[in-house]
C-alpha positions as a Markdown table, in Angstrom:
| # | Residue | x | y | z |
|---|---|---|---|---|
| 1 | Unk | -27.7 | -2.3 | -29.7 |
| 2 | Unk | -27.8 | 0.5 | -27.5 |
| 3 | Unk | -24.8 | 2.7 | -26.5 |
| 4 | Unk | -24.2 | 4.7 | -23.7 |
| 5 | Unk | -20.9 | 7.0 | -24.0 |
| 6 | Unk | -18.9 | 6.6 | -21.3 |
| 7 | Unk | -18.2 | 10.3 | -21.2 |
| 8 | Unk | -21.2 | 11.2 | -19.5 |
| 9 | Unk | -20.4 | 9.7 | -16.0 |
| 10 | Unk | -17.5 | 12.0 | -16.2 |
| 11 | Unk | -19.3 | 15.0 | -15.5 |
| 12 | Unk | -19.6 | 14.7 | -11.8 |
| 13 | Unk | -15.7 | 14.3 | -11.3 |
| 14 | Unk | -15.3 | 16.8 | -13.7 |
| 15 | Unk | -17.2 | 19.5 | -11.9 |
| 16 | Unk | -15.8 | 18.8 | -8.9 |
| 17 | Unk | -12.2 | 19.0 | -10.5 |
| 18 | Unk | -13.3 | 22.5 | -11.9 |
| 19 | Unk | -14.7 | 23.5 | -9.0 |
| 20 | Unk | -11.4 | 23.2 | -7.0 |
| 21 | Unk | -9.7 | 25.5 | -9.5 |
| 22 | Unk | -11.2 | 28.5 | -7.9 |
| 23 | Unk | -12.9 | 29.6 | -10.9 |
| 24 | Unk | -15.6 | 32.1 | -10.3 |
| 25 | Unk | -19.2 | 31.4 | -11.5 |
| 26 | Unk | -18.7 | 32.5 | -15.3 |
| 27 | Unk | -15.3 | 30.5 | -15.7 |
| 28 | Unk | -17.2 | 27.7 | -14.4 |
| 29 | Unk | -19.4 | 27.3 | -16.5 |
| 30 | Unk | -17.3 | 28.5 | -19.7 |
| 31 | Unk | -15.1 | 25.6 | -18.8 |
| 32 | Unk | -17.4 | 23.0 | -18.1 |
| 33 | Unk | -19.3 | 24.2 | -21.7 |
| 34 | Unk | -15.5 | 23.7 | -23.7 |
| 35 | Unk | -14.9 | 20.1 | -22.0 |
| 36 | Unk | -18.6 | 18.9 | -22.9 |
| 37 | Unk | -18.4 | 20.0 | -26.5 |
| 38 | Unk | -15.1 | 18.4 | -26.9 |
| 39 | Unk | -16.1 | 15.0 | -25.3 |
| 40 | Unk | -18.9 | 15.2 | -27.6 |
| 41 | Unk | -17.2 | 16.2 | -30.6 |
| 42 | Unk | -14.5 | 13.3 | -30.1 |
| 43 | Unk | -17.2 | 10.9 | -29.5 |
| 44 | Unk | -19.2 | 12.0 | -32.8 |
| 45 | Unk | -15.9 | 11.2 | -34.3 |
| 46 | Unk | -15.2 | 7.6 | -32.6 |
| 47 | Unk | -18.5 | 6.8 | -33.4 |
| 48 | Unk | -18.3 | 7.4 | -36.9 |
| 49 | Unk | -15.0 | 5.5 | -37.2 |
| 50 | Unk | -16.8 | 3.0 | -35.7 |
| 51 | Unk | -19.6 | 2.4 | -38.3 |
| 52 | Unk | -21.7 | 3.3 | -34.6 |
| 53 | Unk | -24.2 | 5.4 | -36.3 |
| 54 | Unk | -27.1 | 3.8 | -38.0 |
| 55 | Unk | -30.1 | 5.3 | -39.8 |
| 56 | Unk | -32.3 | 5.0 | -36.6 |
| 57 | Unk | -29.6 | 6.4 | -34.4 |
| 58 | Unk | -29.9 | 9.6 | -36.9 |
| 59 | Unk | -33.3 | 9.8 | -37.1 |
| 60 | Unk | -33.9 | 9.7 | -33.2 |
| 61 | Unk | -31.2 | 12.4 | -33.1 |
| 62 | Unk | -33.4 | 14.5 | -35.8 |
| 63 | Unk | -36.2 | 14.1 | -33.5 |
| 64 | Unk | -34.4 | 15.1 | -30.2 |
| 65 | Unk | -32.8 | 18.3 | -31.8 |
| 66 | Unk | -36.5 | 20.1 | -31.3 |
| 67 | Unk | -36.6 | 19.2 | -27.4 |
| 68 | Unk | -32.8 | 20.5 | -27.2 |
| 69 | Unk | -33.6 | 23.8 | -29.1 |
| 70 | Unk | -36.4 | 24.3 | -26.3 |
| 71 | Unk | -34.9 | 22.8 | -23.5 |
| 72 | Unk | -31.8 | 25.0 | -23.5 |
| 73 | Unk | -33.1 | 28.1 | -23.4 |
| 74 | Unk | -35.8 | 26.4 | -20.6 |
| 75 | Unk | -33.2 | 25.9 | -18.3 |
| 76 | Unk | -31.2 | 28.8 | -18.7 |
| 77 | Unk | -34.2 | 30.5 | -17.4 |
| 78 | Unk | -34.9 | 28.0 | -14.3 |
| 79 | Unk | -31.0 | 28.5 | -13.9 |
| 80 | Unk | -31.6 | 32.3 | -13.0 |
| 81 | Unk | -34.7 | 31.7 | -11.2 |
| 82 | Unk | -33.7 | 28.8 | -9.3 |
| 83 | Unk | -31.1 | 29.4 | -6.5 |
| 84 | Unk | -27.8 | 27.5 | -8.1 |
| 85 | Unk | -27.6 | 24.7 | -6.1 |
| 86 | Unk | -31.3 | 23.8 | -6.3 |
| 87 | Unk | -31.0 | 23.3 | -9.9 |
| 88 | Unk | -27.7 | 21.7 | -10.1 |
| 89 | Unk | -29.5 | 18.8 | -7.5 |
| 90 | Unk | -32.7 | 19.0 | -10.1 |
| 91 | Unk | -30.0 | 18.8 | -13.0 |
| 92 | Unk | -28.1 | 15.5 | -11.2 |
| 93 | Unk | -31.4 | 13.8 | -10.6 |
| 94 | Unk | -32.3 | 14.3 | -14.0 |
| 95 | Unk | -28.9 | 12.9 | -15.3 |
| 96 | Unk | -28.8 | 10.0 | -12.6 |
| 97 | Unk | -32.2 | 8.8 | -14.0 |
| 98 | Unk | -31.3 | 8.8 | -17.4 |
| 99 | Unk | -28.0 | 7.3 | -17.4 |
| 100 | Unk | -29.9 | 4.3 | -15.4 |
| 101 | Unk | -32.5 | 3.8 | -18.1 |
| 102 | Unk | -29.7 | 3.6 | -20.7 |
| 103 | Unk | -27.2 | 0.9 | -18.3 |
| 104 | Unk | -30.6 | -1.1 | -18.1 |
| 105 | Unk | -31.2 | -0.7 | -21.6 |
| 106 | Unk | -27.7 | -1.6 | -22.6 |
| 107 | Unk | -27.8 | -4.5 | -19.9 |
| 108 | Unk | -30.9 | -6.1 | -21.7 |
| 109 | Unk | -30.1 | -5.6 | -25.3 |
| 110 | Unk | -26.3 | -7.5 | -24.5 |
| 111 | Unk | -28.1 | -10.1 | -22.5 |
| 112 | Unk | -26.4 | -9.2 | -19.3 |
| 113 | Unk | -29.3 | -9.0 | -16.8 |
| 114 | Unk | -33.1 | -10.3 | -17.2 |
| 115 | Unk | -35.5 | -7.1 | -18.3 |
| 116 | Unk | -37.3 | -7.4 | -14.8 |
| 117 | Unk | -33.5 | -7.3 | -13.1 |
| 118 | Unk | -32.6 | -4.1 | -15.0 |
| 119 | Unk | -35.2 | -2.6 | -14.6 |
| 120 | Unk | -35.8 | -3.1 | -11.2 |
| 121 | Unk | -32.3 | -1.8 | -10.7 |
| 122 | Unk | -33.1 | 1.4 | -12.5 |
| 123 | Unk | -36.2 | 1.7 | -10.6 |
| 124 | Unk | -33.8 | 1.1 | -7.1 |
| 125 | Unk | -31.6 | 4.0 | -8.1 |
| 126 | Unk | -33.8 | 6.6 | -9.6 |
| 127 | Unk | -35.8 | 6.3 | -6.3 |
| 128 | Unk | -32.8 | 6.5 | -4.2 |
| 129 | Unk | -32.1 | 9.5 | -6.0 |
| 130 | Unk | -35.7 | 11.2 | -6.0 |
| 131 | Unk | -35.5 | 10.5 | -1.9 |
| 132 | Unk | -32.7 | 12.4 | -1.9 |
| 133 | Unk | -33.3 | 15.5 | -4.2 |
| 134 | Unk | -36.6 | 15.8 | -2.0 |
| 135 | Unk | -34.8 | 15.3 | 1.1 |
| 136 | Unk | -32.9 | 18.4 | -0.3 |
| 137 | Unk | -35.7 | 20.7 | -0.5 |
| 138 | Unk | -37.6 | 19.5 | 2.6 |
| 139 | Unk | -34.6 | 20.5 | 4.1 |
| 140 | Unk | -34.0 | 23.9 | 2.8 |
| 141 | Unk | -37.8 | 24.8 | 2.9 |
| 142 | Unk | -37.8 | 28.3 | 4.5 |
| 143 | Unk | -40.9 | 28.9 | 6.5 |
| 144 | Unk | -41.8 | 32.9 | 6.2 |
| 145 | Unk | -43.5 | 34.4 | 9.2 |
| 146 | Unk | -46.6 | 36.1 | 9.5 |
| 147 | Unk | -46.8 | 39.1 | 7.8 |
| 148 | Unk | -43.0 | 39.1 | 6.4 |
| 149 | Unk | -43.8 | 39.7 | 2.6 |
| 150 | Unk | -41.7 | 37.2 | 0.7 |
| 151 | Unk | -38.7 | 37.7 | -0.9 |
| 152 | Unk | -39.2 | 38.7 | -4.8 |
| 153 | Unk | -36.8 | 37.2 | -7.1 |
């Protein structure tokens, strides 16, 4: 069966909580760093009170720990390349489409919606989400005049 922690459709609340703090940009992200590991420590440690972990669960955790260890330092470089709001909308996008593969996932394996149903709800809101990260950037596409060198980053 598959299990989707509930904790991760916390994040958006949570940044927005954080955000109203009036933290600057460091304490931001400081903060939002100690929350996430302890949600995911104290769900490591519900899960193995549970009995939640199996062998598979480990071994496709084993096998994700080589994308994380590249994926990290990927997006700490997009991060200073990207302006911050570009990549926090590339960031949700990402997160909205993989929490709705794992409800449709989870909605299959418990027998709560028809594969085609799930699935086809997934599908609705990943694209409702893709039309409105590129609605974003259509949006903030900055035409640069003729002969006005572009800005170097």
């Amino acid at each position: 069966m598959t299990l989707v922690p509930a904790l991760s459709f916390f994040g958006p609340p949570l940044a927005l909580f954080l955000n109203n703090q009036g933290l600057v940009q460091n304490e931001f992200r400081a903060a939002v760093y100690v929350i996430r590991v302890a949600e995911s420590a104290a769900t490591t440690v519900v899960f193995l009170v549970l009995g939640l972990f199996s062998a598979d669960a480990l071994h496709l955790a084993g096998s994700l720990v080589p994308a994380a260890v590249v994926g990290v330092p990927v997006g700490m470089v997009l991060l200073r390349r990207l302006e911050p709001e570009a990549f926090r909308r590339l960031c949700m996008g990402a997160n909205c489409a993989f929490i709705a593969f794992g409800l449709a996932r989870s909605c299959i394996e418990m027998k709560i919606a028809p594969m085609p149903v799930a699935y086809g709800l997934m599908a609705v809101v990943t694209g409702v989400e893709m039309v409105m990260v590129t609605r974003f950037f259509l949006r903030r596409r900055v035409t640069v005049p003729a002969g006005v060198p572009a800005k170097a980053s």
